[in-house]
C-alpha positions as CSV (number, residue, x, y, z in Angstrom):
1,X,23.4,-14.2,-7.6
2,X,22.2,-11.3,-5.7
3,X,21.8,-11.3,-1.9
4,X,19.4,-9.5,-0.2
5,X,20.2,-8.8,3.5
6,X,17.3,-10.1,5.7
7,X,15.0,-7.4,8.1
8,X,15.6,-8.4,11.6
9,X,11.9,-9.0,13.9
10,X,13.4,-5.9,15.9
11,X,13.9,-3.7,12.9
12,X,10.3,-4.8,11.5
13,X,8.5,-3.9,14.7
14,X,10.6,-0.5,14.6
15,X,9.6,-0.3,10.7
16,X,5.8,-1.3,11.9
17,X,5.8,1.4,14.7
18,X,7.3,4.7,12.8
19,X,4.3,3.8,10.6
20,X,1.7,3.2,13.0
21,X,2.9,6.6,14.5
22,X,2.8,8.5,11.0
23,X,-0.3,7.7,11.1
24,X,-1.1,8.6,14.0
25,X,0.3,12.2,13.7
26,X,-1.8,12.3,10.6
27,X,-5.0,11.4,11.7
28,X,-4.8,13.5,14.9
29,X,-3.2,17.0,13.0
30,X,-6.3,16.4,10.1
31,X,-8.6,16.7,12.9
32,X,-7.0,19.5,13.9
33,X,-6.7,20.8,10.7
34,X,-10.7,20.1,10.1
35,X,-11.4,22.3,13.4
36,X,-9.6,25.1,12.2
37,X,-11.7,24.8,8.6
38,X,-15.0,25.2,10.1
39,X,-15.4,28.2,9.2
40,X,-14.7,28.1,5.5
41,X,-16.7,24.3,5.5
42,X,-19.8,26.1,5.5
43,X,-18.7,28.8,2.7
44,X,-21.5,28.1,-0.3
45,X,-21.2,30.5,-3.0
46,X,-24.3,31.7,-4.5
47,X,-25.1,31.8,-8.3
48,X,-23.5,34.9,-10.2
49,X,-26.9,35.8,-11.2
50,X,-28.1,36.1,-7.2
51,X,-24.4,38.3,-6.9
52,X,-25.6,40.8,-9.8
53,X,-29.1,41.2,-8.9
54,X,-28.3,41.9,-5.6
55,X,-25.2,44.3,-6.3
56,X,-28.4,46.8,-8.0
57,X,-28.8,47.5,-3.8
58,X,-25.4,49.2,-3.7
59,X,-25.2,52.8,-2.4
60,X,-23.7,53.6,-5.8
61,X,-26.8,52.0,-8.0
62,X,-29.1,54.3,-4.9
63,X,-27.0,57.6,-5.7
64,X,-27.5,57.4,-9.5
65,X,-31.5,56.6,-9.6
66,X,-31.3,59.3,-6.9
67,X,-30.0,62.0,-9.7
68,X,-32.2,60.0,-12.2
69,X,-35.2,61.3,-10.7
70,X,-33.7,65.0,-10.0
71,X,-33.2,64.8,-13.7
72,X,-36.8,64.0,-14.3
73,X,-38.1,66.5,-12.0
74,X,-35.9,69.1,-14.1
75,X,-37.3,68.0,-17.4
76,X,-40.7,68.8,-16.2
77,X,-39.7,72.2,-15.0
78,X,-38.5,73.0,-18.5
79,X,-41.5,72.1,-20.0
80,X,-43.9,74.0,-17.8
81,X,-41.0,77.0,-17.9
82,X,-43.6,79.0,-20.5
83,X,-46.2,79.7,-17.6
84,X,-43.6,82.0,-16.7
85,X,-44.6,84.3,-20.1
86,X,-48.0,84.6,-18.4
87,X,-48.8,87.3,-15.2
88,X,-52.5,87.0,-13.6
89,X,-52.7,90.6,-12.0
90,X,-55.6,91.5,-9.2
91,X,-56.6,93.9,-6.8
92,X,-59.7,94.6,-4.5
93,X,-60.3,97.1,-2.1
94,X,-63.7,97.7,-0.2
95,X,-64.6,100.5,2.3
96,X,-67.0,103.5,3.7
97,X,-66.4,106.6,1.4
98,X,-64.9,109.2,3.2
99,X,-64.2,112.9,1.6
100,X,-62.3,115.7,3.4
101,X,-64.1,119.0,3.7
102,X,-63.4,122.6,5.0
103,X,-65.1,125.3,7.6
104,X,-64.4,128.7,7.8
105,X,-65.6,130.9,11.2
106,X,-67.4,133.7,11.0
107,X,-64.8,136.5,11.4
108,X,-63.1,134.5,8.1
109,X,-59.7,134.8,10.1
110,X,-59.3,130.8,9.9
111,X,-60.1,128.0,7.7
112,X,-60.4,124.1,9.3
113,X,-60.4,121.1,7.2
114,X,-62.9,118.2,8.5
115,X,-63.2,115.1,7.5
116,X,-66.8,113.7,6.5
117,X,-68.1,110.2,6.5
118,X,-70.6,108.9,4.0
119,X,-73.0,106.1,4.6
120,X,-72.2,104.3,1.6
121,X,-69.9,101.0,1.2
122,X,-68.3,100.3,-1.8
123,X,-65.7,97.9,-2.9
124,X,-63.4,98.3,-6.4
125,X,-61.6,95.1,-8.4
126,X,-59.4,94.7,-10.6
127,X,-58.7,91.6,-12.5
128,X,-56.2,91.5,-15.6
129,X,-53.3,89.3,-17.7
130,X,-50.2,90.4,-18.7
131,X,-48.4,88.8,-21.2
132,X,-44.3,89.1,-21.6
133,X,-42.4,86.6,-23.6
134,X,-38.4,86.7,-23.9
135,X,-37.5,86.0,-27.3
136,X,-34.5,84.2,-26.4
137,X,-36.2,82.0,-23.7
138,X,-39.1,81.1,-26.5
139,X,-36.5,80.2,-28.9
140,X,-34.0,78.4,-27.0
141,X,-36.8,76.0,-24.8
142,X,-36.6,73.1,-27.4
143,X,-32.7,73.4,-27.1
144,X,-33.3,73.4,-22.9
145,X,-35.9,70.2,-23.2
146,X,-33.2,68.3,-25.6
147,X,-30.3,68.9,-23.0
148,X,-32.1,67.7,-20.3
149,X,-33.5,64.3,-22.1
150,X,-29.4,64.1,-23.4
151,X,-28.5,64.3,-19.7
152,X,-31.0,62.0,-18.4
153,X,-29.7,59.5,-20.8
154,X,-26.5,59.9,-20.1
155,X,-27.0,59.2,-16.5
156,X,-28.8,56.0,-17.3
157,X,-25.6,55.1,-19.6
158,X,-23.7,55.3,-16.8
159,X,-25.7,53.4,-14.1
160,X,-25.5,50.6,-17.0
161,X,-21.5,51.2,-17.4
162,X,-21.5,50.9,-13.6
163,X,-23.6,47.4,-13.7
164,X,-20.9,45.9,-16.5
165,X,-18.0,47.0,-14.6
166,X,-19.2,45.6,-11.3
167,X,-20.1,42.5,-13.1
168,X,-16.4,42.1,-14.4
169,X,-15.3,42.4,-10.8
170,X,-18.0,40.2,-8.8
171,X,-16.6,37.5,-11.8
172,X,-12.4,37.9,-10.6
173,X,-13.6,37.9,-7.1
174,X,-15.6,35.2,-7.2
175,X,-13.0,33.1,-9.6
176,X,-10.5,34.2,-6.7
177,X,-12.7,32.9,-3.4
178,X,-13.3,29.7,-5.3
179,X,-9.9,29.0,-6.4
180,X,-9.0,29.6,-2.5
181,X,-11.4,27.5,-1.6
182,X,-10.2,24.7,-3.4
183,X,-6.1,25.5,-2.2
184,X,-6.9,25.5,1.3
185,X,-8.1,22.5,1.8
186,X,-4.9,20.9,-0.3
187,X,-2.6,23.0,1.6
188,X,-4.6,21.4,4.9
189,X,-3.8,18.3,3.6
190,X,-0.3,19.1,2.7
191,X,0.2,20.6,6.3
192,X,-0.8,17.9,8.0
193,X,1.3,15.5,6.1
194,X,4.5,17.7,7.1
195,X,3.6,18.4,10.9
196,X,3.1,14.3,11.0
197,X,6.6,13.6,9.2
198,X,8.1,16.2,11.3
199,X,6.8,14.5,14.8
200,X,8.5,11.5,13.3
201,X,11.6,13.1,12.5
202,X,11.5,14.6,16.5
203,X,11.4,11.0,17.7
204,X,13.7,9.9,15.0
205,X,16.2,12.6,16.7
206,X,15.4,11.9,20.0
207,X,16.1,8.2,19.1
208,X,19.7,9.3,17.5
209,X,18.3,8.2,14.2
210,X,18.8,11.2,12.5
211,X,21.2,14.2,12.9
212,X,19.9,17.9,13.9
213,X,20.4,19.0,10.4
214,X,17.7,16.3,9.3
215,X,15.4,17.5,11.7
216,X,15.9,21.2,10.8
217,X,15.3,20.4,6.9
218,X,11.9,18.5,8.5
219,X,11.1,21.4,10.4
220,X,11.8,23.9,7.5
221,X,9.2,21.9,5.5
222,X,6.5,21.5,8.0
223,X,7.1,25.5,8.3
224,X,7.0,26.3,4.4
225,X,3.6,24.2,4.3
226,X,1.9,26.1,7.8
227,X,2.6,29.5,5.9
228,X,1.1,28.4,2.6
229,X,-1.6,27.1,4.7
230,X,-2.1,30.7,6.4
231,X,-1.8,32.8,3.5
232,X,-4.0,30.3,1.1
233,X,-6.6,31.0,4.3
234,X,-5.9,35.2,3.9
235,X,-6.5,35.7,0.6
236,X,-9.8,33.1,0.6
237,X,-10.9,35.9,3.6
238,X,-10.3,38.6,1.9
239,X,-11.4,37.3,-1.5
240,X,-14.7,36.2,0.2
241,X,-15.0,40.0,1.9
242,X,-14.7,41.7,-1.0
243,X,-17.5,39.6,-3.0
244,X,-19.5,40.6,0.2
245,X,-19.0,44.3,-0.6
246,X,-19.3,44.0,-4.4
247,X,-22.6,41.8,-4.4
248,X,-24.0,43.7,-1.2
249,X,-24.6,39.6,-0.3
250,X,-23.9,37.9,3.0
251,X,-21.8,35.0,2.5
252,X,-19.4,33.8,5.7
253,X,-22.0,34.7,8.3
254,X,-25.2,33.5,6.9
């Protein structure tokens, strides 16, 4: 027969009041703890989709439309480069007629030249085309028009390599800020839980309940659980950041 020692009234009412004051700890460091997590308690991540449309805004997706419609601009100077074969040439003039004339004096010793002044206006014109074509130029202008299509394609190939790329990273980032959403608030939890057992263990040690290495290997705990705590909270801020500057998307502040 098995006997069971009996719990004194003075060891239950101990028993009762290192519970009640677990609690206690508990329910005052979680409110604590939800203070501190006001920030993130607001943090709603929007749909991928809203992330990828709005990434199009980046500075990058601006520079390549940017050389997009250089490109385009270039085609249409190759086209029209043929004008260049073709040379409109003019010329007008308009005027009194003047014509230079010559005296000579009587004793025939000296000759003057004078200039005479006809009534008359007149006005000349001249209107013509020339026409030079380098054979070179005329032959290779198909071969200019097809490199400037091939380059405006290949511009457009890479604004859509761009787009898949940054897709594949909005989609790690935003795997990343979710998962650290969901580990903060279990390493708040698990936080709380140690800073309440280690109040316990002070007045356990203040009582002579426990020796100073208990208390250290209680303190060591609630330690290990505030730096998970603070490094789950980095890398959800950082994670969260970065999705900012992928997307172009405001997400903590909004």
């Amino acid at each position: 027969m098995t006997i069971y020692p009996m719990i004194t009234k003075k060891r239950k009412i101990s028993l009762y009041l290192k519970i009640i004051a677990v609690f206690l700890c508990y329910f005052i460091s979680l409110s604590t703890k939800a203070q501190e997590l006001d920030d993130y308690n607001h943090v709603e991540l929007p749909p991928l989709e809203v992330l990828f449309e709005n990434a199009k805004s980046s500075a990058t997706v601006r520079y390549y439309n940017s050389r997009k419609e250089a490109e385009k601009s270039m085609l249409k100077t190759v086209k029209n480069e043929w004008l260049r074969y073709f040379k409109i040439i003019g010329a007008y003039q308009y005027g009194i007629v003047g014509s230079l004339s010559t005296i000579t004096d009587s004793n025939q010793t000296q000759t003057l030249p004078i200039n005479h002044l006809a009534n008359t206006k007149q006005s000349f014109y001249n209107i013509g085309v020339g026409v030079s074509v380098p054979l070179d130029e005329l032959f290779d202008r198909g071969n200019k028009v097809r490199r400037q299509k091939m380059e405006m394609e290949a511009t457009e190939a890479e604004v859509e390599r761009w787009h898949d790329e940054q897709k594949i990273r909005i989609i790690e980032t935003y795997s990343k800020a979710k998962l650290f959403l969901n580990l903060l608030k279990i390493k708040a939890e698990a936080m709380v839980i140690a800073q309440a057992q280690y109040k316990v263990a002070e007045s356990d040690f203040i009582n002579g309940k426990i020796n100073p290495a208990d208390l250290s290997a209680r303190k060591g705990v609630e330690t290990d659980a505030r730096v998970n705590y603070e490094q789950a909270k980095a890398e959800l801020s950082m994670a969260l950041l970065q999705l900012e500057i992928l997307s172009q998307t405001e997400i903590l502040n909004k």
